[in-house]
FIKOLZA-1660 file (N, C-alpha, C; in steps of 0.1 Angstrom, whole numbers, plus 5000, padded with zeros to 4 digits):
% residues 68
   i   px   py   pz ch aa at
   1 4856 5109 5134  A  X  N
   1 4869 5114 5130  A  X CA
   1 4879 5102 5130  A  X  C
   2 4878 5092 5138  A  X  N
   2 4887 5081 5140  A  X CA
   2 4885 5072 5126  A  X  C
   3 4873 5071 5122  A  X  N
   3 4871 5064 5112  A  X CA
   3 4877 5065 5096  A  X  C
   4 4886 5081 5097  A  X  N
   4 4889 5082 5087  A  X CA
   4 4901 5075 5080  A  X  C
   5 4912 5071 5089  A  X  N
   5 4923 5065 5089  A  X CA
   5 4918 5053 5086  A  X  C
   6 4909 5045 5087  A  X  N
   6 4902 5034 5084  A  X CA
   6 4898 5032 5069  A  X  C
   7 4893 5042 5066  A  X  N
   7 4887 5042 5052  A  X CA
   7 4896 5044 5042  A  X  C
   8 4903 5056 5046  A  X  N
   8 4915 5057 5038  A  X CA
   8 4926 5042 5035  A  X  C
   9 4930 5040 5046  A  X  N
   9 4942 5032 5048  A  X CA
   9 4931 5014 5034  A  X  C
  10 4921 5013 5042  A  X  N
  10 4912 5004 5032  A  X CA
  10 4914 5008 5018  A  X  C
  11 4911 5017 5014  A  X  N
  11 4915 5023 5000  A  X CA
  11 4926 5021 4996  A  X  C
  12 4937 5025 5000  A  X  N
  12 4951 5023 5002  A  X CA
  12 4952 5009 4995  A  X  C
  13 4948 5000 5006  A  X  N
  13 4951 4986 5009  A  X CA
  13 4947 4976 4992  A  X  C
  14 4932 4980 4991  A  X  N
  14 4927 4979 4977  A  X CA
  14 4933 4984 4961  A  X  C
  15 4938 4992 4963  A  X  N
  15 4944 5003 4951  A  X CA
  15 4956 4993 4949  A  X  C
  16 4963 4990 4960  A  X  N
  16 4980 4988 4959  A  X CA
  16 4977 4970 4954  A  X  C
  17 4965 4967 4959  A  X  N
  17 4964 4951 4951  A  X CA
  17 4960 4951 4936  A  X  C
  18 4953 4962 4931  A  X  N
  18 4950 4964 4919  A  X CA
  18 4961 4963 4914  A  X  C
  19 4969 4974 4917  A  X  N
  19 4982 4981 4909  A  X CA
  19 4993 4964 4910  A  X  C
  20 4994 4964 4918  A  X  N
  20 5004 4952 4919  A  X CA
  20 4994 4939 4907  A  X  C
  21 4987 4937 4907  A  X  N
  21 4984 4926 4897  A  X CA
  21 4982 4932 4884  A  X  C
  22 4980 4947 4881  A  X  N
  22 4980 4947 4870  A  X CA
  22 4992 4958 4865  A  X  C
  23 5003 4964 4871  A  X  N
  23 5011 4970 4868  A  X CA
  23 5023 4962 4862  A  X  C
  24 5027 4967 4851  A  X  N
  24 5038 4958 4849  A  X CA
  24 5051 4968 4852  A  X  C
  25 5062 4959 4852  A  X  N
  25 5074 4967 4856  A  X CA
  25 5087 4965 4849  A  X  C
  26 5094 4974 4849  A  X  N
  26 5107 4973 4840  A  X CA
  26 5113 4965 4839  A  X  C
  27 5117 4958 4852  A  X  N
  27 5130 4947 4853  A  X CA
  27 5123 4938 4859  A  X  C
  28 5125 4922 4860  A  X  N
  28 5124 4913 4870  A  X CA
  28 5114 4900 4862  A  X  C
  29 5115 4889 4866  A  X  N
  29 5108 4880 4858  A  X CA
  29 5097 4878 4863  A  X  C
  30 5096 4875 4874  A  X  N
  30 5086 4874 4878  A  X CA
  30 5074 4885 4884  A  X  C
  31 5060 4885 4889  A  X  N
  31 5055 4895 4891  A  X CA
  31 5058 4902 4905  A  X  C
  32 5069 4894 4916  A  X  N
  32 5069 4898 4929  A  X CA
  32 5081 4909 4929  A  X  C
  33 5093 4901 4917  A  X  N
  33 5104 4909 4917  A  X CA
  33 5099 4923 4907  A  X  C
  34 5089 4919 4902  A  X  N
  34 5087 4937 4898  A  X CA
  34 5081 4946 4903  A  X  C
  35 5072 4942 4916  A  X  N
  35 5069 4949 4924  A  X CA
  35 5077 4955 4934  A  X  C
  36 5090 4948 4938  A  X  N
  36 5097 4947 4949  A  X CA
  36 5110 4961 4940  A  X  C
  37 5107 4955 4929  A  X  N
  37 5116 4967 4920  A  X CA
  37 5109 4982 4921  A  X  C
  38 5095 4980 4917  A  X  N
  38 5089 4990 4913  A  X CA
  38 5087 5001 4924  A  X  C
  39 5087 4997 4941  A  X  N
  39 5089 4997 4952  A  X CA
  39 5101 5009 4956  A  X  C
  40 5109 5001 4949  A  X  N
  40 5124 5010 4954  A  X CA
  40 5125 5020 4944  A  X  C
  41 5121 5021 4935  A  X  N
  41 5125 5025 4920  A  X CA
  41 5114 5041 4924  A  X  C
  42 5100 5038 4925  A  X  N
  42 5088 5048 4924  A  X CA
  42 5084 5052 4944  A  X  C
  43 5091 5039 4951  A  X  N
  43 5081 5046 4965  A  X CA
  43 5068 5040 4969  A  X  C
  44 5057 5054 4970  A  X  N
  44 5049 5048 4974  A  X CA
  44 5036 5049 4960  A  X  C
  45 5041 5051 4951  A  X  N
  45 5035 5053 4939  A  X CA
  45 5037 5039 4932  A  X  C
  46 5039 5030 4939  A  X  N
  46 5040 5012 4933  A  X CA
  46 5029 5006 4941  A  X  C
  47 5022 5001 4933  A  X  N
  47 5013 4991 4940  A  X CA
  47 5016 4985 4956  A  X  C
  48 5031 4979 4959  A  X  N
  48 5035 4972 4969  A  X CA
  48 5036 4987 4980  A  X  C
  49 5043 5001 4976  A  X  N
  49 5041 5008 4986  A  X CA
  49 5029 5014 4986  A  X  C
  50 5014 5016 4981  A  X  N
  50 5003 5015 4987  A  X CA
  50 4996 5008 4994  A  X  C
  51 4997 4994 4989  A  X  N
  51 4992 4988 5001  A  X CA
  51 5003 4984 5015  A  X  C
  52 5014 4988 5014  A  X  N
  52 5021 4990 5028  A  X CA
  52 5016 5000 5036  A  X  C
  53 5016 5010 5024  A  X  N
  53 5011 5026 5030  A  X CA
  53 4997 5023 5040  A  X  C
  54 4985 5014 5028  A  X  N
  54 4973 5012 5036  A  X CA
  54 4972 5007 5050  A  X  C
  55 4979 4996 5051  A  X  N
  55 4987 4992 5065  A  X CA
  55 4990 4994 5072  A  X  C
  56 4998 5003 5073  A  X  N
  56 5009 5011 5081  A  X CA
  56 4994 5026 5084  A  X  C
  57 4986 5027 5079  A  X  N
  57 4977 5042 5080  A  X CA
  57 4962 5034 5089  A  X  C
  58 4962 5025 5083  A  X  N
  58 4953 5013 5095  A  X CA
  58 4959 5009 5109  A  X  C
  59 4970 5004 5111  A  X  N
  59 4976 5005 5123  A  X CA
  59 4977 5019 5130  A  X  C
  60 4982 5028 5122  A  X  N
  60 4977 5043 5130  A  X CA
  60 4961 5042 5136  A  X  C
  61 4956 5038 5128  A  X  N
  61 4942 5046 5131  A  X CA
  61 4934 5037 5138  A  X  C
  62 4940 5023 5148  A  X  N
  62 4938 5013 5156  A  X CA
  62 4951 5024 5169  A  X  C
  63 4959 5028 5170  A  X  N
  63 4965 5031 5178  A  X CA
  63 4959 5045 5187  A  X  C
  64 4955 5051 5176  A  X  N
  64 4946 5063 5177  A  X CA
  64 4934 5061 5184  A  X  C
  65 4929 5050 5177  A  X  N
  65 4914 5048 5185  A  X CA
  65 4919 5043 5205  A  X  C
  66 4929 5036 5202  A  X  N
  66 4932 5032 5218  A  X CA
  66 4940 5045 5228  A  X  C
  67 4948 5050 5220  A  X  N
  67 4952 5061 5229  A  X CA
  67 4943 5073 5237  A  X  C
  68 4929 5075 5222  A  X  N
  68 4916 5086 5224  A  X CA
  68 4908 5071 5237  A  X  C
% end
């Protein structure tokens, strides 16, 4: 059961690097400022807030394993 936050958050982590190299974005010249756009604009539906999301759901599931 602990492993699931693991797998997931890895998924996460992978998806959000796809999306970020291949999503393009409305505003911004370069590809960091359209992430950083696409971020505030969409959430966690932007490449940059999935793999935060993955992150952030991997650190859970390292906190989890130590508190169990």
């Amino acid at each position: 059961m602990i492993l699931i936050p693991f797998i997931f958050g890895l998924v996460l982590v992978v998806w959000g690097i796809y999306r970020m190299r291949t999503e393009d974005g409305l505003f911004g010249k370069n590809r960091k400022s359209k992430n950083i756009f696409n971020l505030l604009l969409m959430g966690e539906a932007s490449g940059l807030g999935q793999f935060s999301g993955g992150i952030l759901f991997i650190i859970i599931g390292i906190v989890a394993f130590i508190v169990k």
